[in-house]
N, C-alpha and C positions, 0 to 999 in steps of 0.2 A: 722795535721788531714786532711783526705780527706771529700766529699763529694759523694753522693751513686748518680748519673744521672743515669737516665732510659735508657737504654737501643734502638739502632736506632730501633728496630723491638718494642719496648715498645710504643716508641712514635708514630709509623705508626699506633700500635693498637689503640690508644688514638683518632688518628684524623679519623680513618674508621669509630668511634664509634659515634664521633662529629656529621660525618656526617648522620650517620644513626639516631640521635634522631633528628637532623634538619629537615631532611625529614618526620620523622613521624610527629612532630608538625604541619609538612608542610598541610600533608594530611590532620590532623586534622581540617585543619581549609577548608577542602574541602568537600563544597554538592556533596555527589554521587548519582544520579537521576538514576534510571533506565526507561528508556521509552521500555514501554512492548505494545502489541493489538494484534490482530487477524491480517494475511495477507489480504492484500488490508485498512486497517484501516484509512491509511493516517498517521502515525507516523513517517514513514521518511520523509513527504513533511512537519512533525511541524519541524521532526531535520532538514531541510534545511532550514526554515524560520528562527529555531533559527540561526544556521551561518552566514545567510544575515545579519540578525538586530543587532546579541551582538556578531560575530564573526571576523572574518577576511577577509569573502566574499570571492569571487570564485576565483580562479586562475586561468591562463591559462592551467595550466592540466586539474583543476576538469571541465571547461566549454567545452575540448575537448571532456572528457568522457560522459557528460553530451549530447553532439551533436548528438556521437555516440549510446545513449541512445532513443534519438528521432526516428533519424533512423529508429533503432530497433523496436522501437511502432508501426510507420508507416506501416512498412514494415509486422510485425507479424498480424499486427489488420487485413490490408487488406487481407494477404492470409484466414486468419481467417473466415471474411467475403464471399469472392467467395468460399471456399470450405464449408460452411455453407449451403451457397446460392444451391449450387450443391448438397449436402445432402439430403437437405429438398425436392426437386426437385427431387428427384432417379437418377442424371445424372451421379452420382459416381460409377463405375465400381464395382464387389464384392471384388476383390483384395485391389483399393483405399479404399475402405470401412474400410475394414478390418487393413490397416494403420494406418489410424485415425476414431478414434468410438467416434466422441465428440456428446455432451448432443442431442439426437433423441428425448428425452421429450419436445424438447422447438415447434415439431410438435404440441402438445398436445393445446398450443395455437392458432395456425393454421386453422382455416378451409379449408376442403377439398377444396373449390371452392375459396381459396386464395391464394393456393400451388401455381401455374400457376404464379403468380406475383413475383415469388420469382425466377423464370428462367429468367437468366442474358442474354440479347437479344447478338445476333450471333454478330454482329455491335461492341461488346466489347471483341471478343474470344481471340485475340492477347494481349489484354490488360492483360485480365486472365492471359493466358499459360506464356507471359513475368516475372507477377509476381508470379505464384507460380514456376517456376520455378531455382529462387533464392534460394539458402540454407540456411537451417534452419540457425539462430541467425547470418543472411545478417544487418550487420550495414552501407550500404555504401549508399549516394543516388550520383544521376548523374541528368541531365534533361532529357534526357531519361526513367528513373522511374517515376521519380516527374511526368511527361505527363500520363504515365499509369496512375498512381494514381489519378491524378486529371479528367484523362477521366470519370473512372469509380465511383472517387466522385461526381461530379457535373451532371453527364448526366445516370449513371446505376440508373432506380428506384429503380432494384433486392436489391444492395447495400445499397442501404438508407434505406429500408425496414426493411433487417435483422440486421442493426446496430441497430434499435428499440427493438432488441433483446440481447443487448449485454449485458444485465446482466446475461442472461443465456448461454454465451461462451465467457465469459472470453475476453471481448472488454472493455479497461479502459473508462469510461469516458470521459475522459481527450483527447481521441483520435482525437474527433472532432474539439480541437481547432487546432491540427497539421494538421489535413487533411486540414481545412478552409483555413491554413496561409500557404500550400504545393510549392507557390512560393516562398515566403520567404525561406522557409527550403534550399529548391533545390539551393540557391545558394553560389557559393564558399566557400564567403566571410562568410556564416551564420554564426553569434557572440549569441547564446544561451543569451535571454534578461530573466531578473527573471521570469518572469513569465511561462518562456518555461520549466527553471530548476523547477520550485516549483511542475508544470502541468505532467512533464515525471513521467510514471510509471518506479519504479526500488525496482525490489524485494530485499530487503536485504538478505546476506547470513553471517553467522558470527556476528561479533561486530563491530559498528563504536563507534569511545570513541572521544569526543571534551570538551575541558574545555574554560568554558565562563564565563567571570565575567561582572555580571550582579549586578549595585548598590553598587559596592565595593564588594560584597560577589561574591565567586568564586566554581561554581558550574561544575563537573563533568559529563555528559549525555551519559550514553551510549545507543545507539540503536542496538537493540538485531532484529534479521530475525524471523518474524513474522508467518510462513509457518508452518505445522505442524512438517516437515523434522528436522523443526529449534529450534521447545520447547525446544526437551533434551537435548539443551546444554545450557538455560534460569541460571542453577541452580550453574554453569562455576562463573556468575556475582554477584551474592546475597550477597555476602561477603561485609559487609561496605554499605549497600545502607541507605542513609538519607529518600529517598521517592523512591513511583514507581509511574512513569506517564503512566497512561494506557488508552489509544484513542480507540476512538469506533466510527463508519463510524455510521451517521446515517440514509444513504441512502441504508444500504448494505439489508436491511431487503426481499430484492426481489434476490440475485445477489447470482449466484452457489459459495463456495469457490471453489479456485481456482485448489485445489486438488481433487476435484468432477468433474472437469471443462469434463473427458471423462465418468463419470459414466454413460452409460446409464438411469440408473433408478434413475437418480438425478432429486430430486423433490424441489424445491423451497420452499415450505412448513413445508417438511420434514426435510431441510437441505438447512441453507443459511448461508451467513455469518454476520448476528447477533445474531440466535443462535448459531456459531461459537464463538462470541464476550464474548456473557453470559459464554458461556461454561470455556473458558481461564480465564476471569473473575473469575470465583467460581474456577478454580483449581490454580488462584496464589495466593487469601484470601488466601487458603488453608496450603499455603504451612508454616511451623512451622517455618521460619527464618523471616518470616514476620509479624509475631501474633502484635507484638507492632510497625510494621513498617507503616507512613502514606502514603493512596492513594489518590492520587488526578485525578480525572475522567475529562479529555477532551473529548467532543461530536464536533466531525467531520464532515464536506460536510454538514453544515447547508441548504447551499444555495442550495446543488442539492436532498435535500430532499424538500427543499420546492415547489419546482418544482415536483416531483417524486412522491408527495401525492397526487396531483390533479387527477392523475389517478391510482396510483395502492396505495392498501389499506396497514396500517401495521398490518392488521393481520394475513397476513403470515409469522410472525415472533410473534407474540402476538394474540392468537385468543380468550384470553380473553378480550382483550381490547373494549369497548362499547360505545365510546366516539365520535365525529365528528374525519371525517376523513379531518381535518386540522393541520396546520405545528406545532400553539403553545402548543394545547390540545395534541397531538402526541409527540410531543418531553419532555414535563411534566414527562409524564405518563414513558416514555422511561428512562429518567433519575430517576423518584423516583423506577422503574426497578431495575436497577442497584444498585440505593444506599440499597435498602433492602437486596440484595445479603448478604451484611457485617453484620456477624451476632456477631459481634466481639465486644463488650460492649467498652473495652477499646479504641478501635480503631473509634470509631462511629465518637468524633469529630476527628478525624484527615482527614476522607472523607468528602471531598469538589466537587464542581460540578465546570467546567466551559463549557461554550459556545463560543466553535471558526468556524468559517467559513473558514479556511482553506481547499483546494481541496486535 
């Protein structure tokens, strides 16, 4: 009597199939997080924090990319700046004008008889024409630059002035620590210390996906680009997600988005990016693959709100709000905002609130 063996193409099936349920169990036992916000949000400086603390930390590529990242800030913020400065001031030709038509509303703050102070003294013209004459998405510095730059940080008023304005043209934040430390940068040697990486502005485009095991359990994150350009491809991810982590800047309530950033009639008011934030908010409750999926709400840039309310109010972003215009009663109010948003019974406990200070 013989015996019936399988077949070698039998048995190759048997072990592709092995492998294929090993791997699903595998997934199975993987959080898939999705971290979703509004551009400018601060959601990829949480996913870089997370890679610091539960990951594998920065390599020598991602800390090049990251240098070249700075750079780029530096480099954009300032031309940004002088051709502002120039704007506001009429010294922009009709042709230059007509190039760049960024936000003429943030005159609207301006007094006539303060225009004058916003003209960059002749004593800094080389400095100007040097750096706008770099090309657009210029990531290189040299000392040579770094000298413009810090001429016209530390000694133009024009420039300081309108950086006071930078939530109305698209000037990060974050700017001011690179411009401060613009010796450090400038040199050779500069090694991007966490702080520099956490502080760089960088718009996501596409998906970043990082898996970190945090407490034994091993949790999947991807970070999806924030921008409006970026939504419609949000829907690409939804497949499999455990939670969605969705950050919301709580200083943004004065600040143009970024896609407004040339709207003339962009009004602050009208349109910023916290009602940005709300808005994305209510359209990804929305969306029917998420009906029984939990969110969990991180509030963002604690610290440069708490600053930020001293003087501008949030009810440019909330004009029902009635309350002191201070940091705890304001951010309260901001948070039980959002969680009424979810009108989702089922879902109510699964929304949680935290408070992070991340920039």
């Amino acid at each position: 009597m013989g015996c019936c063996l399988g077949s070698p193409r039998d048995n190759k099936d048997r072990e592709v199939q092995r492998e294929i349920e090993k791997d699903k169990a595998q997934e199975a036992r993987v959080h898939k997080l999705l971290l979703l916000g509004a551009g400018g949000s601060g959601k990829s400086t949480f996913f870089k924090q997370l890679k610091q603390l539960h990951g594998d930390g920065y390599s020598a590529r991602d800390k090049e990319g990251y240098r070249k990242q700075i750079y780029g800030q530096v480099i954009e913020s300032m031309q940004i700046l002088i051709r502002q400065c120039k704007l506001v001031t009429g010294e922009l030709s009709d042709e230059e004008h007509e190039v760049d038509e960024r936000t003429e509303n943030l005159r609207e703050g301006i007094k006539d008889d303060e225009i004058e102070q916003y003209k960059i003294d002749e004593q800094f013209a080389e400095s100007c024409k040097y750096i706008q004459d770099l090309a657009n998405g210029s990531a290189v510095m040299n000392e040579q630059l770094a000298g413009h730059v810090k001429l016209l940080w530390t000694k133009s008023t024009a420039i300081r002035k309108m950086f006071d304005h930078r939530n109305k043209i698209c000037v990060p934040d974050s700017t001011q620590h690179f411009l401060d430390e613009i010796d450090i940068i400038a040199r050779t040697n500069f090694d991007p210390a966490t702080t520099d990486i956490l502080l760089v502005r960088y718009r996501t485009t596409g998906m970043t996906e990082k898996e970190f095991k945090i407490n034994g359990a091993i949790f999947k994150i991807c970070d999806v680009g924030g921008q409006r350009s970026e939504r419609k491809k949000w829907i690409n991810f939804f497949d499999g997600v455990t939670a969605v982590l969705f950050v919301v800047s709580l200083a943004c309530y004065d600040e143009v988005p970024f896609e407004d950033v040339s709207d003339l009639d962009a009004n602050v008011e009208l349109g910023n990016n916290m009602l940005e934030s709300i808005k994305v908010f209510e359209e990804t409750l929305a969306f029917s693959c998420f009906e029984k999926t939990g969110f969990i709400l991180f509030f963002n840039k604690a610290d440069l709100m708490r600053e930020k309310i001293k003087q501008t109010p949030i009810t440019s972003a909330f004009p029902n709000y009635k309350g002191p215009q201070e940091f705890q009663p304001a951010v309260d109010y901001i948070q039980n905002f959002f969680i009424r948003l979810n009108t989702n019974s089922e879902r109510e406990t699964l929304l949680s609130v935290s408070l992070i200070f991340f920039l």
